[in-house]
C-alpha positions, -999 to +999 in steps of 0.1 A: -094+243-562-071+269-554-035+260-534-047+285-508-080+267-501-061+232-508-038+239-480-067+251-456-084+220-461-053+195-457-039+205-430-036+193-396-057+213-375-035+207-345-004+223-362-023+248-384+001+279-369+030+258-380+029+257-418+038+279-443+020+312-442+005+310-478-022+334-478+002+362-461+025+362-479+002+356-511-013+389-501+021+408-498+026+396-537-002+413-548-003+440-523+029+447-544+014+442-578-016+469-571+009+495-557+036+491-584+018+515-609+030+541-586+064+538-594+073+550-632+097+528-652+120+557-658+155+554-654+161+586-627+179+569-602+218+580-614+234+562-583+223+522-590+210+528-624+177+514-612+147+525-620+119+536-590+101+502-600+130+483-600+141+497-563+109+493-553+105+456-563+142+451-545+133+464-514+100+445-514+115+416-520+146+419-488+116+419-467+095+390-487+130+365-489+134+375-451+098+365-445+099+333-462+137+326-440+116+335-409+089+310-423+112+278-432+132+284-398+095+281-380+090+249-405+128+233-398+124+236-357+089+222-358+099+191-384+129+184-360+109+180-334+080+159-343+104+137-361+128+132-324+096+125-308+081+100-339+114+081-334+111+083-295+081+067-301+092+040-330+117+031-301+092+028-272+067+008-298+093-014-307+105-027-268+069-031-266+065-056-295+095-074-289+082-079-253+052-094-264+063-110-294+089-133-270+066-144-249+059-183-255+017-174-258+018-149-281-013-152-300-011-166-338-041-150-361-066-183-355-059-177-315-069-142-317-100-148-333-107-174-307-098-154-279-121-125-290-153-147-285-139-152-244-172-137-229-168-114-201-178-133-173-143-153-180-126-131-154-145-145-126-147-184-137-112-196-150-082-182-143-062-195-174-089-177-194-084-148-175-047-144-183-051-151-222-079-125-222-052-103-208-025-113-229-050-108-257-063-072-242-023-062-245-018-071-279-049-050-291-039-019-274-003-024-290-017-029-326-037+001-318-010+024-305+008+013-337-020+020-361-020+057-340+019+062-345+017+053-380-015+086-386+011+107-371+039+093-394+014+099-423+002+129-406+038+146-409+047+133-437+017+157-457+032+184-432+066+181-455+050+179-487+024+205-482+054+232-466+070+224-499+042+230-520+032+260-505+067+278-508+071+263-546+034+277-553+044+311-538+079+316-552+065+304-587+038+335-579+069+360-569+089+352-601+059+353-622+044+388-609+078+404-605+092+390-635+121+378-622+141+343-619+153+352-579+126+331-562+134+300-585+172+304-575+162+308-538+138+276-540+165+256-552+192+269-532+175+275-499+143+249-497+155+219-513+182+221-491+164+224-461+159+202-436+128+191-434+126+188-473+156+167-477+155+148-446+137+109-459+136+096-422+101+098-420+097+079-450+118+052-431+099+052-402+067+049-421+085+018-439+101+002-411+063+006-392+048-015-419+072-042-422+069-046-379+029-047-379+029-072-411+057-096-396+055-090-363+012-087-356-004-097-383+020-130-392+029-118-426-005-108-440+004-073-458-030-067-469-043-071-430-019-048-422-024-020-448-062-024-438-056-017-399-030+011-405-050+028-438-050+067-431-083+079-437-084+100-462-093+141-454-127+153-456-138+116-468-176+121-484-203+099-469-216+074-492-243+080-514-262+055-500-256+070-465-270+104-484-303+085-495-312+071-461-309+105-444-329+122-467-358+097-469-360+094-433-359+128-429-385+137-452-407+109-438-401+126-406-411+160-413-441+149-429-450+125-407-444+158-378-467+179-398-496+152-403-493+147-363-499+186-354-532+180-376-543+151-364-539+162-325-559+195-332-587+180-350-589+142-341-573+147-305-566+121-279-590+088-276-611+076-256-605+055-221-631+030-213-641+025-179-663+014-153-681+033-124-708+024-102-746+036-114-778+033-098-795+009-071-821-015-087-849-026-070-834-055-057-812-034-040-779-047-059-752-017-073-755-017-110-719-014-127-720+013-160-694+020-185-678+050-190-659+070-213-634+097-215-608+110-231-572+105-220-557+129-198-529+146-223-506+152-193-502+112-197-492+116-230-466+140-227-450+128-200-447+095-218-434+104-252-416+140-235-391+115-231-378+100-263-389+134-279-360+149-259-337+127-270-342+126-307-339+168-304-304+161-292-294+135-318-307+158-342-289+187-329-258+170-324-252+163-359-252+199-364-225+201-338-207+176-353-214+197-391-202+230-374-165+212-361-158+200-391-164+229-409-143+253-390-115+225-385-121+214-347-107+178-346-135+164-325-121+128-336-090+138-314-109+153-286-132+123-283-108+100-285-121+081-313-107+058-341-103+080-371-108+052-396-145+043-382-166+068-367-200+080-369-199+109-394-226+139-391-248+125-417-250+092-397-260+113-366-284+125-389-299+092-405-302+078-370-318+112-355-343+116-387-349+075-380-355+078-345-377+106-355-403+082-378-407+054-355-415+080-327-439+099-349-457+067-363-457+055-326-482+089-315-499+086-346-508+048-338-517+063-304-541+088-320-558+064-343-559+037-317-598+037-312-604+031-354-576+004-351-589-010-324-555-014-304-549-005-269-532+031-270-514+024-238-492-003-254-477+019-281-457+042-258-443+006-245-431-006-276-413+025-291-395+032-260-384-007-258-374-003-299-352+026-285-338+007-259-329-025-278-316-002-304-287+009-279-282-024-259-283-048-292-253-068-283-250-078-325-225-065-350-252-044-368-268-010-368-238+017-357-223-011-336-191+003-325-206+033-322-229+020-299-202-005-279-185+033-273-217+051-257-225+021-235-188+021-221-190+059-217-224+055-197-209+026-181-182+051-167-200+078-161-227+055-138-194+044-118-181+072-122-162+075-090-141+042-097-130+048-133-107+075-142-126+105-163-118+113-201-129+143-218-157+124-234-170+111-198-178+144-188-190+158-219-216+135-220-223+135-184-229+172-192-251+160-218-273+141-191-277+178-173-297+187-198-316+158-203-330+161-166-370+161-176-361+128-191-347+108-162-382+124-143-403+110-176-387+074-171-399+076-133-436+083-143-433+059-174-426+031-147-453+044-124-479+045-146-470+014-162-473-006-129-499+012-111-523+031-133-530+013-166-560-007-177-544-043-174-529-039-138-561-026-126-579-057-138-602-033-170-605-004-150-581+021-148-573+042-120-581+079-117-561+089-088-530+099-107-509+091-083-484+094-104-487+129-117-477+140-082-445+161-077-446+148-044-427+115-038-395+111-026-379+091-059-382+124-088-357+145-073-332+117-067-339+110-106-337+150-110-306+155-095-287+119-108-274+137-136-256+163-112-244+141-092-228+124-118-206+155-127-202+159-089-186+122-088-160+127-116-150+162-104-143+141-071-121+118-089-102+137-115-093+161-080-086+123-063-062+121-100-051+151-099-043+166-066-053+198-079-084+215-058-085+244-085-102+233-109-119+204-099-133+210-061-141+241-075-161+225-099-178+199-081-190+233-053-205+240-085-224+207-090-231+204-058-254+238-056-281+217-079-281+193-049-296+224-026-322+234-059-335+202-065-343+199-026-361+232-023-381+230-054-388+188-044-399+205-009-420+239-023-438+212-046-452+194-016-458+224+004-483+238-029-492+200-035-504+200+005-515+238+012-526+248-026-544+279-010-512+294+004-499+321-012-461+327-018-453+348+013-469+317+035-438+289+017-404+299+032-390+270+012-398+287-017-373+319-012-350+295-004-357+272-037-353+306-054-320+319-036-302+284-046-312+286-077-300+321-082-264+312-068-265+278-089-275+299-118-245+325-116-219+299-109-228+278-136-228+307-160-197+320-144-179+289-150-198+286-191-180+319-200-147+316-179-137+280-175-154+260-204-148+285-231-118+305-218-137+336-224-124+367-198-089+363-207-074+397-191-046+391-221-073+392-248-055+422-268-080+418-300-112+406-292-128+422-261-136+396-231-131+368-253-096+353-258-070+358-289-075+325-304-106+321-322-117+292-346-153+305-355-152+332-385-171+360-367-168+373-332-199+382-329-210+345-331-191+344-295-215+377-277-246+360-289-235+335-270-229+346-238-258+366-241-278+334-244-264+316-220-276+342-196-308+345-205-315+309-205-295+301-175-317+321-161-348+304-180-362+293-146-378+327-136-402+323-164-419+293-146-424+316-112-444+343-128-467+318-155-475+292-128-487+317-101-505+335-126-517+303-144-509+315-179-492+282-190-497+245-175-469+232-162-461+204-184-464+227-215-442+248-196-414+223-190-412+210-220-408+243-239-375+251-210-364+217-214-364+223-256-346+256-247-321+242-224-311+217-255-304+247-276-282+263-246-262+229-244-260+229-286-245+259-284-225+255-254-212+221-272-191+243-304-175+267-276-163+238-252-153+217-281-132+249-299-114+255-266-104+220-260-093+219-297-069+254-289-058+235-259-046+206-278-029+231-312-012+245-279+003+214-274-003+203-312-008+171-303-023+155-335-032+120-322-046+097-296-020+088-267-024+054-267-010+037-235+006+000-240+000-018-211+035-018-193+062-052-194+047-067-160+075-064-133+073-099-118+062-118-153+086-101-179+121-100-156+135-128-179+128-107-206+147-080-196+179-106-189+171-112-224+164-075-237+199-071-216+221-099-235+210-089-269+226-059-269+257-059-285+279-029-268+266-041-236+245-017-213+258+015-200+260+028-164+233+042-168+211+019-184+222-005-157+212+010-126+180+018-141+177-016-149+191-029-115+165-004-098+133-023-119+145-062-108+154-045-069+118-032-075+102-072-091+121-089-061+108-069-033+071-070-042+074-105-051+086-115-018+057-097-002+032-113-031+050-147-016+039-137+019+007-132+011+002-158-012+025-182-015+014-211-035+002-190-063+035-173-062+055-205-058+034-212-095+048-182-111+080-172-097+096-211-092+129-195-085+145-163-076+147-134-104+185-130-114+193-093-113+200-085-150+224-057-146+249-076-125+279-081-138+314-100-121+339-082-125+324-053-109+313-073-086+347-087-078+361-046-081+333-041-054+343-062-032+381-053-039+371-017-027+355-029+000+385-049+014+405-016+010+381+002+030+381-023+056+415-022+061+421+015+061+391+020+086+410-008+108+441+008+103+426+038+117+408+022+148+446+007+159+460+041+155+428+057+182+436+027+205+472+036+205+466+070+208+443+064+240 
């Protein structure tokens, strides 16, 4: 591999404008070599004795050296200050550990293990348990925050090597194409010289890291340590066996897909037994007759619709994941994930291709159900409750941490309100958006589960589809969940925030799917009711249509301008885009908007081909509901890349893990403690700032002790000494005080006088 295409690939996609300029000034070199023919090697120039080669080659190379000086002063600044800020940090990390590390129940390695089976429910049963969960919650964020500091360490350590690589790779090119030993001299006396190149603090820091997480949290196991703070490696392949699965459960699954299209055109959907009344005997008595028919397909589709939907996503999803790694956006960093276990694309891909078999086998059992001899209606029940235990399974196996993160993200987006909101809340609260026939499949799944099939019904199942009506009140409530949702986090992150633009702003624009899901919920009835009316005879419906219009243009409004930072007015380069662009081709970026109209706008297809009865309405939804996954797969790489410029704007690298704070009332001796150890003694400074925090302890204690004093006599038996004081300032205090006394007395005899 090429060092051009080595550097692309190592570095930090966050800092990526902040290394050496490789390529650049790789082209200059051999923009230089082509055009160097021009210039004879004849010695015509009287006045340096240089021929019009040689002065071209010196000229070219004032401007290259001045280049590369303009290149290593970029490198020095930015090296100087990550490496303030990664001992800023050190600092920080290290109060923190030596806060938790003198507490008398800091955990050994045994304790930890037992205090990570605690269940739950401890909060709410036993108090002591409660506090060592705490305790134990504490010191996992700190090893976490310290396994974070030490990727950045690592992170900018490859930043120093790989700068130096680059510029020995390039001056080796310079000296080699220009024949010349000037870029050798200027490596040696300018780069490895240079700052970031001979400065080995970083290798200190990554030392000094070690040697505190061994001793200090992992009691002197090395190994342990190395294992929780092990950088993964870049671009780390998936395992072969991780290759194998995917490919035999995706080739199971597309032949498994095209053996279903057959089977449901030739075979198609079997037979429901039933029984009707018949004729009257002679007797008089009602004789009962069997029946058959074949099941209704709308009942199929809006029972497997479901799952279908959701295996699309998987599917497409590990192409979203495929496309950001491929053009460098750190979706690890934008998630929030741990970048030494996460589900890679060819995971997303085994699962999706997985998911895929066990739903084709299930419609094929539902197919071949009268040969088997099975009921058909109990298929549909099983694959959806292998689906469900599949995300719920509370065991170590099967994507588990994966799994433990999208339950706590659902978690928070269901209580959305009360929780503050990430950037992967609302992604995948967005995700839900789309998913909107789903959450109306799961309502008729539980209808027709309870009301309509065979085994409720005592053997005869019910014809009324009662459930296939648009017309009760609990769909659009399930229709417009998803929105409201979004609406609920908008709320909070303005609640957060303070900032009405642009979170009200956004919630406005969640809220318009409140007024189109009540239109459409209220036209439904009205054709459900009055079937022989015509358009002009539904008001609702120009309103259903006029909501959605305004819903429609705000949504795609906000796509273009606020999700993707498209419309930037300083755009210079790419027209209605924005400067920074991560995909190769701009033209990737006009499809898309283009697309995004057009299916934003997908809903007017469903007017025109259910008044004219072209296409049933089921058919009809799932075909939008397929297209408005595609709008959101695309939508995903656009939202993702603009978050990702976001954080190279701020090059943050990784996670911000936040320690849970020294508690003000529990840790105050502590901070006595923190306060003796130091040597020179605290400065001014550092004393009032200290003075302010136990000022701070003391007053909400005393109102803890109002409210609840026994507990509070328990943890605070005495009064909290103020750390910063100090006699004899005390005693100079009070000196100055008796001065002032005096003086103002001396001055209130002198007015008496005067009076």
């Amino acid at each position: 591999m090429k060092f051009g295409q080595h550097l692309t690939s190592h570095v930090t996609p966050e800092w990526r404008t902040q290394y050496v300029n490789y390529d650049d000034m790789k082209d200059m070199l051999l923009k230089v070599q082509q055009h160097a023919d021009d210039f004879p090697m004849v010695d015509d120039d009287v006045e340096e004795g240089l021929t019009p080669r040689e002065k071209y080659y010196k000229d070219f190379e004032e401007s290259f050296f001045l280049y590369c000086e303009g290149q290593l002063k970029k490198i020095n600044t930015f090296f100087a200050e990550k490496l303030a800020e990664a001992q800023r940090k050190f600092d920080a990390l290290e109060v923190e550990l030596k806060a938790h590390g003198a507490r008398p129940n800091f955990f050994s390695a045994q304790e930890q293990r037992a205090h990570q089976k605690i269940p739950w429910f401890a909060d709410f049963v036993d108090k002591d348990l409660r506090k060592a969960k705490r305790t134990f919650r504490k010191i996992h964020d700190l090893k976490l925050a310290f396994s974070e500091f030490y990727l950045s360490l690592i992170l900018l350590q490859n930043f120093q090597n790989l700068n130096f690589t680059g510029f020995r790779k390039i001056l080796k090119k310079h000296d080699k194409i220009l024949s010349t030993d000037r870029g050798t001299r200027w490596r040696q006396e300018v780069i490895e010289t240079a700052p970031f190149y001979v400065n080995k603090e970083i290798d200190t820091l990554i030392l000094e890291t070690e040697n505190l997480v061994t001793s200090e949290l992992e009691h002197g196991d090395r190994g342990k340590a190395m294992r929780r703070l092990r950088v993964p490696p870049l671009n780390e392949p998936a395992s072969p066996s991780v290759f194998f699965l995917m490919g035999l459960f995706l080739g199971i699954f597309i032949v498994l897909l095209v053996v279903l299209i057959l089977t449901g055109s030739f075979i198609g959907f079997p037979y429901n037994e039933f029984l009707k009344p018949g004729n009257v005997s002679e007797n008089g008595t009602q004789i009962i007759e069997q029946g058959r028919e074949r099941t209704d397909w709308r009942i199929v589709i809006r029972l497997y619709r479901g799952p279908f939907l959701i295996i699309i996503m998987l599917f497409l999803l590990a192409f979203n994941v495929h496309g950001w790694r491929s053009a460098g956006v750190n979706h690890v960093l934008i998630f929030e994930l741990d970048p030494r276990n996460h589900l890679s694309q060819h995971h997303i891909m085994e699962l999706a291709a997985c998911m895929g078999v066990l739903w084709c086998v299930s419609l094929l059992l539902f197919f071949y159900s009268d040969f088997l001899g099975i009921s058909h209606y109990a298929i549909p029940v099983i694959v959806s409750g292998v689906m469900l235990v599949f995300f719920i399974n509370p065991f170590h196996v099967l994507f588990y941490d994966a799994r433990k993160w999208v339950m706590k993200i659902v978690f928070r987006i269901i209580a959305a309100p009360f929780f503050a909101v990430g950037f992967a809340d609302f992604w995948l609260a967005d995700q839900f958006t789309s998913l909107s026939p789903a959450f109306l499949d799961i309502e008729y799944f539980i209808c027709f589960y309870s009301f309509e099939v065979p085994w409720v019904t005592g053997g005869i199942p019910s014809r009324s589809n009662v459930c296939m009506s648009n017309s009760n009140a609990i769909r659009p409530i399930l229709a417009v969940l998803p929105s409201w949702f979004r609406f609920a986090q908008c709320l909070r992150r303005y609640r957060d925030s303070k900032l009405a633009y642009p979170h009200l702003v956004n919630a406005g624009k969640y809220s318009t799917s409140f007024f189109v899901v009540l239109f459409s919920a209220l036209n439904s009835m009205h054709v459900e009711r009055y079937s022989e009316d015509f358009i002009a005879q539904r008001p609702v419906f120009y309103l259903w249509v006029i909501s959605a219009i305004i819903s429609s243009c705000y949504s795609f409004w906000w796509d273009i301008r606020m999700d993707w930072g498209f419309l930037d007015r300083n755009a210079k380069s790419n027209r209605l885009l924005r400067d920074s662009l991560v995909y190769s081709s701009s033209w990737y970026y006009y499809y898309t908007i283009v697309q995004d109209l057009v299916l934003r706008f997908a809903w007017t297809i469903s007017i025109s081909v259910n008044e004219l009865g072209l296409l049933h309405h089921e058919i009809l939804l799932s075909v939008l509901a397929t297209a408005e996954l595609w709008r959101r797969f695309v939508w995903n790489f656009f939202r993702l890349e603009n978050e990702h410029l976001n954080n190279c704007g701020e090059f943050r690298a990784v996670r911000n893990i936040a320690v849970t704070p020294v508690g003000k009332k529990t840790d105050m001796a502590l901070l006595v403690r923190t306060a003796s150890d130091q040597e020179d003694g605290l400065t001014k400074k550092d004393s009032r700032k200290l003075h302010s925090i136990w000022k701070e302890a003391n007053e909400e204690m005393k109102r803890d002790q109002d409210q609840h004093p026994s507990a509070n006599a328990e943890l605070f038996p005495i009064n909290i000494p103020d750390p910063s004081y100090n006699p004899e300032e005390d005693e100079e205090e009070k000196d100055k005080d008796k001065e002032k006394e005096k003086k103002n007395g001396g001055e209130e005899v002198l007015l008496e006088l005067a009076d």
